[in-house]
C-alpha positions as CSV (number, residue, x, y, z in Angstrom):
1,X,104.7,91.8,62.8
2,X,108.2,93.3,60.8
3,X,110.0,95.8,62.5
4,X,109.8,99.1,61.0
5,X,112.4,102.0,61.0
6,X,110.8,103.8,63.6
7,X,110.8,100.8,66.2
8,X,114.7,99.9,65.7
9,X,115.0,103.5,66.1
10,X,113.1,103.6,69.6
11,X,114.9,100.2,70.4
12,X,118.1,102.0,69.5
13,X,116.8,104.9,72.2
14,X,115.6,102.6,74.9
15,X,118.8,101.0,75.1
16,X,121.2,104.0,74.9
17,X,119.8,105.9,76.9
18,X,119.0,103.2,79.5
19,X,122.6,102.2,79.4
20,X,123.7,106.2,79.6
21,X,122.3,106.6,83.1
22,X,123.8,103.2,84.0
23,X,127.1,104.4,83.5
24,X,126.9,108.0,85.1
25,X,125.4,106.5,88.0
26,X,128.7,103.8,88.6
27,X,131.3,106.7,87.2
28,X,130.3,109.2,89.4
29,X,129.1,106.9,92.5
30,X,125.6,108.4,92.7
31,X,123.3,106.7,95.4
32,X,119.9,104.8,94.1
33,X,121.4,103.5,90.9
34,X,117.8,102.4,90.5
35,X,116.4,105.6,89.4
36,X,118.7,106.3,86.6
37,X,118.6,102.9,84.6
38,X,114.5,102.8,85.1
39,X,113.4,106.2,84.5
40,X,115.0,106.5,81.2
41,X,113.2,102.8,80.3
42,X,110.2,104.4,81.5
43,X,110.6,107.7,79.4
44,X,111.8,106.2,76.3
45,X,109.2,103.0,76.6
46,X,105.8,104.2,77.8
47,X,106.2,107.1,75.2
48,X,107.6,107.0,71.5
49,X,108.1,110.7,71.0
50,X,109.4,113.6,73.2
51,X,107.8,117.2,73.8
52,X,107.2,119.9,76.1
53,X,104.0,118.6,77.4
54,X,106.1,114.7,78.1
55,X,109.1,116.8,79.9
56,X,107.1,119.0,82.2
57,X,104.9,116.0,83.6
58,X,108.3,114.2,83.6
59,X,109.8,116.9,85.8
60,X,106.6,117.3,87.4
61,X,106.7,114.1,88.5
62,X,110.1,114.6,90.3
63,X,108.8,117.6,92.1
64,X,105.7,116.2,93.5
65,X,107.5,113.3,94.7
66,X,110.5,115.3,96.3
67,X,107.0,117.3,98.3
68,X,105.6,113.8,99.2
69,X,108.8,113.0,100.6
70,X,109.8,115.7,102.7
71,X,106.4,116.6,103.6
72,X,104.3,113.7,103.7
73,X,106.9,111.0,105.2
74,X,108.7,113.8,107.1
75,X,105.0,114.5,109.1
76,X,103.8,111.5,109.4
77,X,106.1,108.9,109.0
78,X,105.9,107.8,113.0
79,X,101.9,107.7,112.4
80,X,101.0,104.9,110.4
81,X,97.2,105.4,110.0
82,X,97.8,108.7,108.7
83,X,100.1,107.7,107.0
84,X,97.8,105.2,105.3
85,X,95.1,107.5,104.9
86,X,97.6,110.0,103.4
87,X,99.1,107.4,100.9
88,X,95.9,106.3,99.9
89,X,94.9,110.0,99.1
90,X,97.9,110.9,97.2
91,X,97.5,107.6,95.2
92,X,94.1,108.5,94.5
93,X,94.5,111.6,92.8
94,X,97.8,110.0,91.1
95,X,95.5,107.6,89.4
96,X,92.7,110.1,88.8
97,X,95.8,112.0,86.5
98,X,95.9,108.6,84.5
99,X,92.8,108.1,84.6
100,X,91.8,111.1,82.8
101,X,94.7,110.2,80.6
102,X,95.9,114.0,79.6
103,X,98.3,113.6,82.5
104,X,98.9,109.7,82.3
105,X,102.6,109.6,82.1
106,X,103.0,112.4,85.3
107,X,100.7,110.1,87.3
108,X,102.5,106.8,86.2
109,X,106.2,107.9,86.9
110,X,105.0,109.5,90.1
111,X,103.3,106.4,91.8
112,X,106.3,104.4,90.9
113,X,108.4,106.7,92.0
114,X,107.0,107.9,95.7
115,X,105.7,104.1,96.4
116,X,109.8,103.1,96.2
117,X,110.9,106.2,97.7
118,X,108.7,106.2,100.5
119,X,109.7,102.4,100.9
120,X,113.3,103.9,100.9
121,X,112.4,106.4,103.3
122,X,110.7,104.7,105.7
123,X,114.5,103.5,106.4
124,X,116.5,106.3,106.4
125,X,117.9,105.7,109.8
126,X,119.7,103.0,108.8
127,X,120.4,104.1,105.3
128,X,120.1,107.3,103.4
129,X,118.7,110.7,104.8
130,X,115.1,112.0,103.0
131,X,117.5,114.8,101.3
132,X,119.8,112.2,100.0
133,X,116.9,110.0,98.8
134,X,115.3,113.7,97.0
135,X,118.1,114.8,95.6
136,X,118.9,111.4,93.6
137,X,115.6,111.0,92.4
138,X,115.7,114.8,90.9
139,X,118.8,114.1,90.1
140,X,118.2,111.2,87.8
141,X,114.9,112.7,86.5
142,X,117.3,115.8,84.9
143,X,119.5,113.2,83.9
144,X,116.7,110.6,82.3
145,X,115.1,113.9,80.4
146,X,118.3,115.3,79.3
147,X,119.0,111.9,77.9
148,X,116.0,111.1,76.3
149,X,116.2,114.7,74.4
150,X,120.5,113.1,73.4
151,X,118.7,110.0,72.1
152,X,115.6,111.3,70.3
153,X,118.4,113.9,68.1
154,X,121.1,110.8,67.8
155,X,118.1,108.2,66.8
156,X,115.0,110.5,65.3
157,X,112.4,108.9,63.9
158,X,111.9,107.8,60.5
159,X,108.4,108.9,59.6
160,X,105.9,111.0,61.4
161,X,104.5,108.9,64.7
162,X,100.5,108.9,64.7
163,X,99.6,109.1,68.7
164,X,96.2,107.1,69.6
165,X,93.8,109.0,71.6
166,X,92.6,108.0,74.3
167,X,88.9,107.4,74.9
168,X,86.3,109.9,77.1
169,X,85.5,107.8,80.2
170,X,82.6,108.0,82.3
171,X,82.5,109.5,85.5
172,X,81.6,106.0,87.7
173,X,84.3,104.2,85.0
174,X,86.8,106.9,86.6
175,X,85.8,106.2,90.2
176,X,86.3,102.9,89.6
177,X,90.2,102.8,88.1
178,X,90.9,105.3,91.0
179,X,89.1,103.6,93.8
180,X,90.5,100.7,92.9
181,X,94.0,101.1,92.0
182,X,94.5,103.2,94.7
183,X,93.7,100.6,97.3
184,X,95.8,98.1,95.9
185,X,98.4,100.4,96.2
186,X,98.2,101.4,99.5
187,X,97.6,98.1,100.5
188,X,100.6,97.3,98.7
189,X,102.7,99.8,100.6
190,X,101.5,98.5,104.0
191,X,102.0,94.9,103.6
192,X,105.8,96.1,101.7
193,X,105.9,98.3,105.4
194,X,104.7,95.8,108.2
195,X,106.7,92.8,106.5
196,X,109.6,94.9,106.8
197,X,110.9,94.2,103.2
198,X,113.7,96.4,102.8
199,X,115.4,94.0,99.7
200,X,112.2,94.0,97.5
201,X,112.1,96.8,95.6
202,X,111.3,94.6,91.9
203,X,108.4,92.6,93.7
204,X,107.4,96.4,94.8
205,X,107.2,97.6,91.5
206,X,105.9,94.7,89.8
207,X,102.9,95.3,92.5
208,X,101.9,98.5,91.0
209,X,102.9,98.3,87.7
210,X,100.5,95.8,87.2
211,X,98.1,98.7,87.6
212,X,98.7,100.8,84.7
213,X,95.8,99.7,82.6
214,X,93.4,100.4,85.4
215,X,91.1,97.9,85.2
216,X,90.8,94.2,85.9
217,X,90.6,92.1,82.9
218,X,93.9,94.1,81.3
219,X,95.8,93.9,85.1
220,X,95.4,90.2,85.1
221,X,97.1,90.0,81.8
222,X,99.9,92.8,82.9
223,X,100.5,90.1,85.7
224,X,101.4,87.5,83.6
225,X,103.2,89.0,81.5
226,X,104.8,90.6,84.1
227,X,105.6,87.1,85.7
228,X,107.2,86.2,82.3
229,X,109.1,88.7,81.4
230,X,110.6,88.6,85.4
231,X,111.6,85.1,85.0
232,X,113.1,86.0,81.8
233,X,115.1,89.0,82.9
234,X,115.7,87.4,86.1
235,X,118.0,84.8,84.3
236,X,119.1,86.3,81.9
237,X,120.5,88.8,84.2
238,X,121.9,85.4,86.5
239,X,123.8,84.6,83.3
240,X,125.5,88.3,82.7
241,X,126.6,88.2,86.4
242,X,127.7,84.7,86.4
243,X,129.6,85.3,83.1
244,X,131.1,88.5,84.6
245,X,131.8,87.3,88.1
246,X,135.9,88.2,87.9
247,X,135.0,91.0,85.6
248,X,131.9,93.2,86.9
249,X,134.1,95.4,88.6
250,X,135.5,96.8,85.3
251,X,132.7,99.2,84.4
252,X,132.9,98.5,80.3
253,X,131.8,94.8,81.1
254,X,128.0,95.5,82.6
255,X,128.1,98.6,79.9
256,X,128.2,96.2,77.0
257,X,125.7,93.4,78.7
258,X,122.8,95.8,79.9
259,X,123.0,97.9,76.2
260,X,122.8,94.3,74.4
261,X,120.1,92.8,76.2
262,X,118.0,96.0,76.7
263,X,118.3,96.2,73.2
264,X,117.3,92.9,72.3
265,X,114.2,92.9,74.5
266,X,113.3,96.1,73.7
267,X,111.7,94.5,70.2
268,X,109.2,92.7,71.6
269,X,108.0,95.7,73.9
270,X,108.2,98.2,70.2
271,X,105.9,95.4,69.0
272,X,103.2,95.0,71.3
273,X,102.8,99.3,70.4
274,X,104.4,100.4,73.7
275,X,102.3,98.9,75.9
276,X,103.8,97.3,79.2
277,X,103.7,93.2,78.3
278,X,106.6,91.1,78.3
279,X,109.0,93.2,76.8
280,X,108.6,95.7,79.2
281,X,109.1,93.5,82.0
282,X,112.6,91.7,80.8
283,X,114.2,95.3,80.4
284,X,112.6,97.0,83.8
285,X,114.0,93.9,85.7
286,X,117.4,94.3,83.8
287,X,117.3,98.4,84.9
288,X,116.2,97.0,88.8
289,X,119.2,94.1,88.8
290,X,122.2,96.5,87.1
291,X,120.5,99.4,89.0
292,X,121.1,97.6,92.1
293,X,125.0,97.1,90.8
294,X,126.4,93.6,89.8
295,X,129.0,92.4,92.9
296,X,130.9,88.7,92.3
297,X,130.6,88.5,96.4
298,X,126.6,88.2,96.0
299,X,124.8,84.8,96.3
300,X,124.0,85.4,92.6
301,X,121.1,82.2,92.7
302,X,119.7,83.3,95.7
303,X,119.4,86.7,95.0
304,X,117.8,85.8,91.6
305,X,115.2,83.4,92.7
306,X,114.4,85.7,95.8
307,X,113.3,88.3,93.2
308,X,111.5,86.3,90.9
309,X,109.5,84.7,93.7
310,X,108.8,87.4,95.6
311,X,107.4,88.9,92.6
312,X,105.3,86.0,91.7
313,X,103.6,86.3,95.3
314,X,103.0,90.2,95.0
315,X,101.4,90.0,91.7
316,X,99.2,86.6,92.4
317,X,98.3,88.8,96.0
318,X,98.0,92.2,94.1
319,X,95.7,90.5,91.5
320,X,93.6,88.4,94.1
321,X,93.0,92.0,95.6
322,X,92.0,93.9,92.5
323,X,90.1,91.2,91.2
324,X,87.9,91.4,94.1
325,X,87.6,95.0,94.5
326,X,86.7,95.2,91.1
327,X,83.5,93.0,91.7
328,X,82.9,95.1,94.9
329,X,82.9,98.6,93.2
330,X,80.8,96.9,90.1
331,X,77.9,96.8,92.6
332,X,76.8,100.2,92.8
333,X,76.2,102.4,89.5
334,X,78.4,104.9,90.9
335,X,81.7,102.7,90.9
336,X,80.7,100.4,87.6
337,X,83.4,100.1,85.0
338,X,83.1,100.2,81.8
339,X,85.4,98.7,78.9
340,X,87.5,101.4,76.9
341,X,88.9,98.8,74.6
């Protein structure tokens, strides 16, 4: 498949405005550096075009999250059942927005979002305070929006984008995404909880952004992918740091490296029409490593196999899980999926 105007200018988008938050996060020493090279990779990736409807479930998103937060982890952080059966709830009706896919992105950002924040949260007394953790988030969501509004007037689109529509789903084809996705999340969140894994915030998100087609056959091919484009990302990202070691502290260096490779890998995520697959995965785990800053005092090879195995065992464990939930819920009529696509 050729590239087209319209995907060099999204790849153009992805990568600017990816590297934008990158360097307002290191200039102006903002906490969670994490936040403002993803979200704009999420923004400008999962969706080619910008509107109202995009930005409100955007900012929506960092709203409901900042609640969750302070509320949620604030009540019930010291109670761990309820704090399960809260998670799973909030999940629940996360997924049922992207389920029904009107609200897909709002749903999406948020259960990325909350499941590392509450991660985050859960240890604020050694880090961070909840208020800290809120206000970066919002923070980076206003700064992800305003950005992907700079890079959609700098790079506009050639020709007119045509949006798919989703298909209607059934009512028991619904139960079944949430049901399931939920679980695996919350599950996800537990095990990231009781193992006390502080440092594994890419295995983390790999876990649930796996999820995002909702069903079984599709998450077992996000997985791989996913596993792919980690190993990829992972050393490629080894490289840049290796090749920068007496340099990464001079802010124009990791500028230059994250805008070129986002850019490059950006191509084969415009060609596979948006949807999370390899592509996706190089440039999130680019966004996670720079996001987490580049330091020449790291153990640069442990760090970068920690990562990529950690996230080989959360997928394999994540899919293992959803695979056999998926059988479970396809018992009963109420709960059986059916194929969108």
């Amino acid at each position: 498949m050729m590239l087209s105007a319209n995907h060099v200018r999204q790849m153009l988008r992805i990568a600017s405005g990816a590297t934008l938050g990158f360097t307002l996060s290191k200039l102006f020493d903002w906490p969670n550096g994490i936040f403002f090279t993803v979200y704009p990779m999420l923004l400008l990736g999962l969706v080619p075009v910008i509107n109202a409807h995009i930005a409100r479930q955007f900012f929506a998103s960092a709203l409901f999250c900042a609640f969750a937060v302070l509320v949620v982890q604030g009540l019930l952080g010291f109670h761990p059942v309820l704090m399960s059966l809260a998670a799973f709830l909030v999940f629940a009706f996360l997924f049922y927005q992207m389920s029904r896919g009107v609200n897909f992105l709002f749903g999406a950002l948020s259960v990325v979002g909350l499941s590392i924040q509450w991660h985050f949260a859960s240890y604020s007394p050694i880090g961070m305070s909840l208020y800290e953790l809120v206000f970066s988030n919002i923070l980076a969501v206003i700064i992800s929006l305003s950005s992907a509004y700079l890079m959609h007037w700098l790079f506009p689109d050639v020709t007119p984008r045509v949006i798919p529509q989703r298909p209607p789903k059934d009512s028991a084809s619904v139960r079944h995404e949430v049901l399931l996705c939920a679980s695996v999340t919350t599950v996800s969140f537990i095990t990231f909880q009781v193992l006390d894994l502080q440092d594994s915030v890419s295995a983390q998100a790999a876990s649930i952004l796996i999820l995002f087609p909702l069903c079984w056959k599709a998450a077992g091919m996000a997985g791989w992918q996913r596993i792919i484009g980690t190993l990829i990302g992972c050393n490629l990202a080894l490289g840049a740091q290796i090749l920068l070691f007496n340099y990464s502290q001079i802010l124009l260096f990791p500028i230059l490296v994250l805008w070129i490779l986002t850019f490059v890998f950006s191509r084969y995520h415009v060609l596979g029409s948006g949807l999370p697959g390899i592509g996706f995965g190089v440039i999130t785990t680019f966004g996670i490593l720079f996001g987490q800053s580049l330091a020449p005092d790291q153990d640069l090879i442990y760090s970068a196999l920690y990562r990529f195995s950690s996230v080989c065992v959360a997928i394999a464990v994540s899919l293992c899980l959803v695979y056999l939930l998926h059988h479970f819920l396809n018992r009963f009529s109420m709960t059986r999926h059916h194929t969108y696509f």
